[in-house]
N, C-alpha and C positions, 0 to 999 in steps of 0.2 A: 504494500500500500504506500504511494508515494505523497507527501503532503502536499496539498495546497499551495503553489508561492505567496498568498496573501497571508498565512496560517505562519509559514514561516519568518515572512519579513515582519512581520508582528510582534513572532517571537523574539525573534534578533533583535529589534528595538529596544523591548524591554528590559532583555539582560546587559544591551549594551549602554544601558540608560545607567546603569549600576556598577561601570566600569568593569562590567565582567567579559568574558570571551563567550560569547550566549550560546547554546545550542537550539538549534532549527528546529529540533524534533519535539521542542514542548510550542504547543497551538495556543497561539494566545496569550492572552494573561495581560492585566495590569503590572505598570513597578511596583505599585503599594501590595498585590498578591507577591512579585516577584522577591520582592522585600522580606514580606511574612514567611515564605516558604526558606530564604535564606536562612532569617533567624532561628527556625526549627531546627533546620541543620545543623545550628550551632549547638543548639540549649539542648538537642537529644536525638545525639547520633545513631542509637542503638536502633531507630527506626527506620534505618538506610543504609542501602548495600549500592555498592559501585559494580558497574557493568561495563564492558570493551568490547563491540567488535570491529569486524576490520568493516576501514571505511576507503574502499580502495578510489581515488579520483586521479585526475589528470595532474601533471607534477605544475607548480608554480613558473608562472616566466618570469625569474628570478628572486631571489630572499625572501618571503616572506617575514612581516615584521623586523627586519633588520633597524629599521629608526623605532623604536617602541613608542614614541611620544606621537607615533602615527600610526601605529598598530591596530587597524581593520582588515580583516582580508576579509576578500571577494568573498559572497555567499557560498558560488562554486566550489569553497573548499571546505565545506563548513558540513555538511551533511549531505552523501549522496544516496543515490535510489534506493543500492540493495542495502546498506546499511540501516537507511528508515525504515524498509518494509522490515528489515529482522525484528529491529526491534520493537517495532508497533508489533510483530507476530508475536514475542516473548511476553510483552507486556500485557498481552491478552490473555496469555495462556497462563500465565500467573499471577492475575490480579493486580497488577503492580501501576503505581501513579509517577510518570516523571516527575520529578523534582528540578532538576537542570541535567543540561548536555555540554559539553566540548567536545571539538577535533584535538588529537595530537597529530598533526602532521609528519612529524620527523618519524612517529612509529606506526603510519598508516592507520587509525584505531580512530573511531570516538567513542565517550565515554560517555555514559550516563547515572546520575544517582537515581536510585529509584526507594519510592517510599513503598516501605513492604505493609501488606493486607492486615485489616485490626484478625488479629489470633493466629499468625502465623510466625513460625519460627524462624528466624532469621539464620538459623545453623544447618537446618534441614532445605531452606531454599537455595543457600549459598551452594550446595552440595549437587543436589539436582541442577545446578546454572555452569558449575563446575565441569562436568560428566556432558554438556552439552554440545554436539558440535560447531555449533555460531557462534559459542561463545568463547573470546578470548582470554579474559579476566572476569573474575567475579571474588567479592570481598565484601568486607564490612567495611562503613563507612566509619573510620580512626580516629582520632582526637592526638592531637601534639600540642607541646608545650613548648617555650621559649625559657633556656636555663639561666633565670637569673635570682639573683639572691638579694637579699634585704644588706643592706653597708653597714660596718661599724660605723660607731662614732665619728664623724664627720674630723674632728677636730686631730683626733690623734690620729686620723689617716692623712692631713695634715703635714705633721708633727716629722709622719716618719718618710713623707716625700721628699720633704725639704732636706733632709739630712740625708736623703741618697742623692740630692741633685749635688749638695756642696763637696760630697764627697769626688762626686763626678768632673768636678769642675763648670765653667760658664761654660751654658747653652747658648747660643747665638739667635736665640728667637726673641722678638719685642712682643710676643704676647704674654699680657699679666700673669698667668696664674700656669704657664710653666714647667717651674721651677716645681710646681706642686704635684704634677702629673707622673704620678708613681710609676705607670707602665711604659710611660714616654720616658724615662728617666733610667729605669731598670733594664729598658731591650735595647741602649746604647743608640739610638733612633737617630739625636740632633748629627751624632758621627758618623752613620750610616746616608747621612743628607749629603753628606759630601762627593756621593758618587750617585745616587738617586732619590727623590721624590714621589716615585710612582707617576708621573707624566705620561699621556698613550697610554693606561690600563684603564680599562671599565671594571669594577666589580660588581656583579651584582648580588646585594643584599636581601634576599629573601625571609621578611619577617612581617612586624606590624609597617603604617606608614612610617614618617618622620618630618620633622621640624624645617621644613626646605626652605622657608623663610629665616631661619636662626642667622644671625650674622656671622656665623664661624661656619656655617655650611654654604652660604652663599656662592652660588657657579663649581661647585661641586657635585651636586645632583644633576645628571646630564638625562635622565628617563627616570619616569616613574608609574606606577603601574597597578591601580586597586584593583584584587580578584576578591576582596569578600563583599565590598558593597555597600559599606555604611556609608552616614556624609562624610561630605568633603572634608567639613570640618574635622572629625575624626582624624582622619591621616594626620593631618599639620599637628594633633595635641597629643599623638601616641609616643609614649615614653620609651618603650625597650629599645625599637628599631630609631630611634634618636639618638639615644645612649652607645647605639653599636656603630653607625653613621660616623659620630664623632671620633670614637677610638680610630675608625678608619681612615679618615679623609679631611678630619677639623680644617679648616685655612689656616696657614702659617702666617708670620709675621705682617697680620691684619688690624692691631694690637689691638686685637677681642680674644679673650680666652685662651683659650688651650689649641696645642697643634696637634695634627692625625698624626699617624703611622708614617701614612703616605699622602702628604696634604694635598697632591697635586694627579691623585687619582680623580677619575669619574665614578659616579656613584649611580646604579641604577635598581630605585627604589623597587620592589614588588611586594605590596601589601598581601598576606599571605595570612596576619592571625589578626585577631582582636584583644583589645586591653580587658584584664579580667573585672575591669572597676573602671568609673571615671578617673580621666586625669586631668591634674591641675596644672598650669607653670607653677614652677620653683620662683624662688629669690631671681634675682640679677647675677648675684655673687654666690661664690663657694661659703655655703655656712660656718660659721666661726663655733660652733656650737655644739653637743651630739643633741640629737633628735630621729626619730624614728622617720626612717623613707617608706614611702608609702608603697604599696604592692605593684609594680612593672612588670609582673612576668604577664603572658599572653598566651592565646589557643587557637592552635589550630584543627584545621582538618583534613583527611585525606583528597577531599573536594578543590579545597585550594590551595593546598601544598601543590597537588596535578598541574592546575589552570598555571600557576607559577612559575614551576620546575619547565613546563612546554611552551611557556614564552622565553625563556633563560633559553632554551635550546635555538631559539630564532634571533638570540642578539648575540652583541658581539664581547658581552662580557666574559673574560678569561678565566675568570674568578668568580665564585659562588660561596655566601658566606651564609651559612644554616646554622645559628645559635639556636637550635630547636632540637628537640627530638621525641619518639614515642616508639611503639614498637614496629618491629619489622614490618612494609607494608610493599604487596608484589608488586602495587601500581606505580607508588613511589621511587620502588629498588628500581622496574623497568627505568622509569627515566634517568634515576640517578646512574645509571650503569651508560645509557645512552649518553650524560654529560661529559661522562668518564671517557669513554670511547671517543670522544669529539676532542679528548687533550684536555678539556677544561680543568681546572683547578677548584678541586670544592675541599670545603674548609666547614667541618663539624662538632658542634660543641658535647664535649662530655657529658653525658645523661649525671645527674648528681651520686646515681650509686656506685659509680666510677665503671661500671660493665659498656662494654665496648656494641652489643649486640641491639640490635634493632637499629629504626632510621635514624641520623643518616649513616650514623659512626659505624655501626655492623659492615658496612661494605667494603671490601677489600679495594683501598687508590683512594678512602677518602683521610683528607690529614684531619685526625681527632685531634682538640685540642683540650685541655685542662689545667686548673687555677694550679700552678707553679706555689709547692708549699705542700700541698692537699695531694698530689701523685705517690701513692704506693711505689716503692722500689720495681715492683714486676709489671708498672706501667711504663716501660719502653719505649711501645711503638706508640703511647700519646706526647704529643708535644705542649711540654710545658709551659705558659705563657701569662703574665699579670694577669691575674682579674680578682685580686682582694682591692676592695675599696680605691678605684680607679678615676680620677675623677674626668669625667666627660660632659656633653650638651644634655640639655635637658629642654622639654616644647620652649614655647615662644623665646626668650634668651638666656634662659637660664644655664645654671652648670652647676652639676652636685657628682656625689661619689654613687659607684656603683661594682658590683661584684658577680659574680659566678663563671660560671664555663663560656657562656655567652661573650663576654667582656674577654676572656680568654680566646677565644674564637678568633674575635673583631680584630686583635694581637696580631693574630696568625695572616689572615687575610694582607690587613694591612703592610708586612714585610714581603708576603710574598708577591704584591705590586711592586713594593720597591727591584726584587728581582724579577720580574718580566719591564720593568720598565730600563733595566739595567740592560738588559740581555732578552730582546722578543724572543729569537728564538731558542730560549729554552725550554724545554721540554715537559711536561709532567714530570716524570719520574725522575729528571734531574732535579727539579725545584724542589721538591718532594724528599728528597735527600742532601740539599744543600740548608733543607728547614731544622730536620731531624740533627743533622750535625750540631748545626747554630745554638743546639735546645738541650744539647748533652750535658753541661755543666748548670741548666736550668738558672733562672729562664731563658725563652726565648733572645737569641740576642743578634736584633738587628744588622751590627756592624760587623758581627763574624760573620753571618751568611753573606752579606757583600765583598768583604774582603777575600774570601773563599770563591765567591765566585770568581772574583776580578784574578785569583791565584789562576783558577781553570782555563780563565780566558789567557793571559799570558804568554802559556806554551804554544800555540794556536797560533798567536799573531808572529811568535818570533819563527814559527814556520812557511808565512808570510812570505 
């Protein structure tokens, strides 16, 4: 059964009214329904299983999504004939209500969530969907989390930045607060500037939105991208993916704040969770004071982790920063293995129980990262990197401390812009082992993986 084009261009309206990547195959609907039906998916996943089959179409005459601040494609590639009909045929035969649709283009598939029948078992239908030959995935629909932790004492994280900047010596940065910046200070970063910036790297951040107005992020977000669909507002006032933004890419000597990693990266936002609470701005300034930070961590789901992960596969960012995780998920591994495969650099935050297993860190190629201090001796292959009370942006122009695997992540990301901007072409698995080096004596430290690199490069040229 093929739909309607007026059923479809209807639908694709309304989801693309919500900054989402819409699927053709739901008929109709209002945003304020299309709205309602997202929020369910949030507040109670267990009523929804994801679904894949192939969505075989004509290939693109060239890139699709390549500029993401322009990212529409043609309906043509959004839903074709035999794919509709399956799944109008599945959805009949087992009761089931779309919820939403996407294509992934790069793995021939579109995807749908569907809400399962009042009284039926979501274990026993997966099973039957499974066993099925049209069908190429079939799951539950996940829930993810963003790993971030509550800061100490404001004051004493302070306290004990400042005394590792002086031990360091003068940073040559004219932004105020520095000298304050524990993980800028600890990963040898301001010495590491000396050979790079991260200049020509895009990363993209896949989290909550972020702050793209803040004066320290200012021409640093090059794309940005909501797949869950709240307002607008929302994005600009979400805390986590602010917090990670800033560790990454702050402006340097803009004398506002604090500097990134790699100040002179591109940043390309993909709104991916939601804040678990409303958020507020902070101060102006770094609190002089301890006082309790209010909860930043965020939720995701298997829904638009998808929609995310398969826009990242259509841009040009090298680099993938996932302060997120939950468990194993095959929709998710598929793509994260497809980013893999493409070279890309993805960058994932330790789950807090320190286990390496499920998204994204379970996957062999993706660089785990974890707060340097809190690593067990038999965590090796995670890279150690700041993310005890860090202090970073915060919405409109604030800046406070902040902490976990996440924070440690943002670390990771951000050095390894400075080496592909050092060196384009290097490779995955060479970056990937010039990080792991830099991380041996913990933390993470910026200026040895450069230096190291710039060793590699040497023999090379005197062969010139």
């Amino acid at each position: 059964m093929k739909l309607p084009r007026a059923a479809c261009a209807a639908a694709l309206a309304a989801w693309l009214s919500l900054g989402m990547l819409g699927g053709c195959a739901t008929p109709g609907g209002a945003g304020a329904a299309a709205t309602d039906t997202a929020a369910a998916m949030r507040d109670d996943s267990e009523r929804y299983i994801v679904l894949a089959v192939d969505n075989p179409l004509a290939a693109p005459a060239g890139r699709a999504g390549s500029s993401l601040g322009g990212y529409g494609p043609s309906p043509r590639y959004l839903l074709g004939g035999r794919a509709a009909a399956t799944l109008a045929a599945l959805a009949r035969e087992h009761g089931l209500k779309e919820a939403a649709g996407w294509p992934i283009v790069a793995l021939g598939w579109h995807c749908v969530v569907f809400e399962l029948p009042s009284g039926r078992s979501r274990t026993e239908l997966l099973a039957t969907l499974a066993a099925d030959p049209r069908v190429r995935l079939a799951q539950p629909l996940q829930d993810f989390d963003t790993h971030a932790a509550t800061g100490r004492a404001a004051a004493s994280a302070a306290s004990a930045a400042a005394s590792a900047a002086s031990a360091t010596g003068h940073v040559p940065y004219n932004d105020p607060y520095v000298n304050l910046q524990r993980g800028f200070v600890d990963t040898g970063a301001a010495q590491a500037h000396r050979f790079s910036t991260g200049a020509g790297v895009r990363v993209a951040v896949v989290d909550t939105g972020a702050a793209l107005n803040h004066p320290d992020l200012l021409g640093r977000v090059v794309a940005t991208r909501d797949l869950v669909g709240e307002p607008a507002e929302r994005f600009e006032s979400d805390r986590h993916g602010t917090e990670v933004a800033g560790v990454i890419a702050a402006v340097g000597n803009n004398r506002e704040g604090i500097v990134g990693i790699a100040p002179q990266a591109g940043l390309e936002i993909f709104k991916a969770c939601w804040a678990r609470q409303a958020n507020t701005a902070p101060a102006a300034t770094p609190p002089g004071t301890a006082a309790p930070r209010p909860d930043t961590s965020a939720r995701c789901n298997s829904f638009t982790l998808a929609k995310a992960l398969a826009s990242v596969l259509e841009s040009d960012a090298r680099i993938v920063n996932l302060s997120l995780g939950g468990p194993s998920d095959p929709l998710l591994d598929k793509l994260l293995a497809e980013l893999l495969r493409q070279g890309r650099v993805v960058v994932g935050a330790l789950p807090p129980d320190g286990r390496r297993g499920g998204f994204p860190t379970g996957t062999a190629g993706v660089l785990a990262a974890g707060v340097a201090g809190e690593l067990a001796p038999a965590m090796a292959d995670v890279v150690a990197a700041p993310g005890r009370d860090v202090l970073t942006l915060q919405p409109g122009t604030g800046y406070d401390y902040a902490s976990g695997s996440s924070i440690a992540a943002a670390h990771v990301s951000g050095v390894a812009a400075l080496l592909l901007s050092a060196d384009p072409r290097l490779d995955r698995s060479a970056l990937c082992a010039l990080i792991h080096g830099a991380s041996a004596a913990s933390p993470l430290n910026a200026s040895a993986a450069l230096e190291a690199l710039r060793s590699r490069q040497a023999p090379a040229k005197r062969m010139l």
